[in-house]
C-alpha positions in Angstrom: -1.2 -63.8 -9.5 -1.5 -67.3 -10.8 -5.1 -66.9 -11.3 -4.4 -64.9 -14.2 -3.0 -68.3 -16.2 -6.1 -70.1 -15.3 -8.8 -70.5 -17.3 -11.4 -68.2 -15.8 -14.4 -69.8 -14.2 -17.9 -69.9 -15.6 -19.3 -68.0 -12.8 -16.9 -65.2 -13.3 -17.2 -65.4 -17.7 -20.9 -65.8 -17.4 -21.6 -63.1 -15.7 -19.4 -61.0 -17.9 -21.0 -61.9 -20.9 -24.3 -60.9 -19.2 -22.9 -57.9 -18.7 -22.0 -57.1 -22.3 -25.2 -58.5 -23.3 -27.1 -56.1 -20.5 -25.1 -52.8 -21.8 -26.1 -54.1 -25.6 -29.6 -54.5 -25.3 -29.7 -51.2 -23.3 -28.0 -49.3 -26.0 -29.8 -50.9 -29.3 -27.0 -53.1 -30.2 -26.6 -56.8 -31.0 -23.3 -59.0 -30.6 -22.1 -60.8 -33.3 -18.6 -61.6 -35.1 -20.0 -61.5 -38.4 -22.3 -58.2 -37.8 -18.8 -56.7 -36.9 -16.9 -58.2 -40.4 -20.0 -57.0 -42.5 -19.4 -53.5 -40.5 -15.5 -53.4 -41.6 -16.3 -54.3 -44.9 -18.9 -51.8 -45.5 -15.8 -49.5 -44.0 -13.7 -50.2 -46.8 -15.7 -50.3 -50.0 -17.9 -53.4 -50.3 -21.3 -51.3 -50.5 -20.7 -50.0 -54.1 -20.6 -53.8 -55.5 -23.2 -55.1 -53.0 -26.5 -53.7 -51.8 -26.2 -56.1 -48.3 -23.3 -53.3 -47.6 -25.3 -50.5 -48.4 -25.6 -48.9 -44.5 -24.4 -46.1 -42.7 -21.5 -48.2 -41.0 -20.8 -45.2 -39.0 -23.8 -45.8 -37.0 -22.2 -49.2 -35.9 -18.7 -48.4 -35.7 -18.8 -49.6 -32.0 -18.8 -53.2 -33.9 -15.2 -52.0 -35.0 -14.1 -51.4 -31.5 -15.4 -55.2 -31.1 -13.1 -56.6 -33.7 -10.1 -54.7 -32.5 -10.8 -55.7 -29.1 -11.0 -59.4 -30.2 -7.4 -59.0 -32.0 -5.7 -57.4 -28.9 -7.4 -60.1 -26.6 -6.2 -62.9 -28.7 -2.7 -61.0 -28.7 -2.5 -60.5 -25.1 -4.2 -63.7 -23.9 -1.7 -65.9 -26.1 1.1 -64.3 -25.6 1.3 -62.5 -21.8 -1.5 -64.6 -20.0 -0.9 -68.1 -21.8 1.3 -70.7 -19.7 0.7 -73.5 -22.0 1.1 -74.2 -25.5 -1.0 -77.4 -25.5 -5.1 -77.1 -25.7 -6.6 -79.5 -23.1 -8.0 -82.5 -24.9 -9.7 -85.6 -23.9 -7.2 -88.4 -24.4 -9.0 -90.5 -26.6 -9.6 -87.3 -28.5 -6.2 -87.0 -29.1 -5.9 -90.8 -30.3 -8.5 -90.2 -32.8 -6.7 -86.9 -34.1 -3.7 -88.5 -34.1 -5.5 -91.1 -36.4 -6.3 -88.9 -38.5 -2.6 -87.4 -39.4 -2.7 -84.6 -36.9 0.1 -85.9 -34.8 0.7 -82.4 -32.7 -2.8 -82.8 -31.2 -2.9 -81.8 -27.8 0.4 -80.6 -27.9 -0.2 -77.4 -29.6 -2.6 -74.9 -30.6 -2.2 -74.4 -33.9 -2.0 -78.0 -35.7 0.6 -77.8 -37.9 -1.3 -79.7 -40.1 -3.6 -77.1 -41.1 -1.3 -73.9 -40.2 2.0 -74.8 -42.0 3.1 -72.7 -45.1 2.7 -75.5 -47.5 -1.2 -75.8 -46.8 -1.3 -73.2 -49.7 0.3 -75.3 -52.1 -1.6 -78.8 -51.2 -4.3 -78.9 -52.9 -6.7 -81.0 -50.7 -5.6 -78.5 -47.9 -6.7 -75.2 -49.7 -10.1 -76.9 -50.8 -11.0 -77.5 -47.5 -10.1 -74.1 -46.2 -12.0 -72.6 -49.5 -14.7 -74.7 -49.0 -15.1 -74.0 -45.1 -14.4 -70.6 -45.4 -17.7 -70.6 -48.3 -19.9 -72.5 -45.9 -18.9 -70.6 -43.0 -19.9 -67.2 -44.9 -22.9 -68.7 -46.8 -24.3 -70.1 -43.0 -23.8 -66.8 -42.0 -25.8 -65.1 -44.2 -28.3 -67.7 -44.5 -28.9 -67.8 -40.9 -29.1 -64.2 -40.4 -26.2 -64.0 -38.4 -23.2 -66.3 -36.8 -22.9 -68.2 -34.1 -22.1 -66.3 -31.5 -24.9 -63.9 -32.7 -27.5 -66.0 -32.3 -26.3 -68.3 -29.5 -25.4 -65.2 -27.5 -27.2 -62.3 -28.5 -30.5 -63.8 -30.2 -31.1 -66.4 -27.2 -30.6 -63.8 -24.7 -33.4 -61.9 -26.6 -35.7 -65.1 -26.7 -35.8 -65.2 -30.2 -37.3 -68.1 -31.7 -34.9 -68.2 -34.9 -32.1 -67.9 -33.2 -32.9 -70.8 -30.9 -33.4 -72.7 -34.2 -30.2 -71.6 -35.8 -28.4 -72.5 -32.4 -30.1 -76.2 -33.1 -29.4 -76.3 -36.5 -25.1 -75.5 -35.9 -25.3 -78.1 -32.9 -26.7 -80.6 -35.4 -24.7 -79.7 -38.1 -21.2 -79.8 -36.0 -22.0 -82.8 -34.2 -22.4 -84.6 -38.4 -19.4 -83.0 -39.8 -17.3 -84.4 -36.7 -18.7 -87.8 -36.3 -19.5 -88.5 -40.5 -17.9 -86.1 -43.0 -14.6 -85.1 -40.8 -12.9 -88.7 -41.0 -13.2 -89.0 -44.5 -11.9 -85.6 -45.0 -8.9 -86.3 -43.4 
């Protein structure tokens, strides 16, 4: 039964994903995180102010099973399948976090830097999380769909903006850690 603690191989998740991915294109339906938020929110309401939650979410309820499934997951993987508390990081990684004020890293999931009550009362704290959260959502919609959307469902597809997307959150990932992060923190 210890395999259940490990992190599962990438010849066991790959082919799991393929799966998913398989049964999706089969049945009409694309993955994606934000496909599934724009499905909830059409669920409760947002179509009368907007017209880009104007849809019949009832044809894509199965995106609500998704987000429920990603909840329970998250539930059950932290708290019955999880062993460790810590995240596995490279050491100089750690170093350089800890350079940067986040003196838990590598020691716990959830810095407390970012995840402690007062974040909502620090200013420079709640404008990053206000501004991420807007550049997250405006990406999003911009790009036609998340990450996982495109990196998962559109490159399985071979679609061509979707490759492009993918390149374009590589690049912009690999600039906000090495040139805008440090002066953030």
């Amino acid at each position: 039964m210890d395999w259940i603690f490990e992190p599962w191989p990438w010849y066991v998740g790959g082919p799991m994903i393929a799966l998913v991915m398989l049964l999706l294109l089969l049945n009409g339906g694309k993955f994606g995180m934000s496909s599934n938020l724009r499905t909830l929110c059409t669920l409760c309401g947002a179509g009368k102010s907007t017209q880009f939650f104007d849809f019949d979410w009832k044809s894509q309820r199965w995106n609500l099973v998704v987000v429920l499934g990603a909840f329970v997951g998250g539930f059950v993987g932290a708290n019955y399948l999880s062993t460790e508390t810590a995240v596995a990081l490279n050491p100089d990684v750690v170093r350089q976090l800890q350079d940067f004020g986040i003196q838990d890293a590598g020691a716990a999931y959830l810095p407390e830097r970012f995840f402690e009550n007062n974040v909502w009362t620090d200013w420079k704290s709640l404008s990053l999380l206000v501004a991420g959260g807007f550049m997250v959502g405006f990406g999003a919609r911009y790009a036609g769909g998340c990450t996982s959307g495109h990196a998962i469902s559109g490159l399985s597809n071979l679609q061509l903006p979707s490759l492009i997307a993918v390149i374009g959150f590589f690049i912009g990932g690999l600039l906000m850690n090495h040139l805008l992060l440090p002066y953030l923190l």
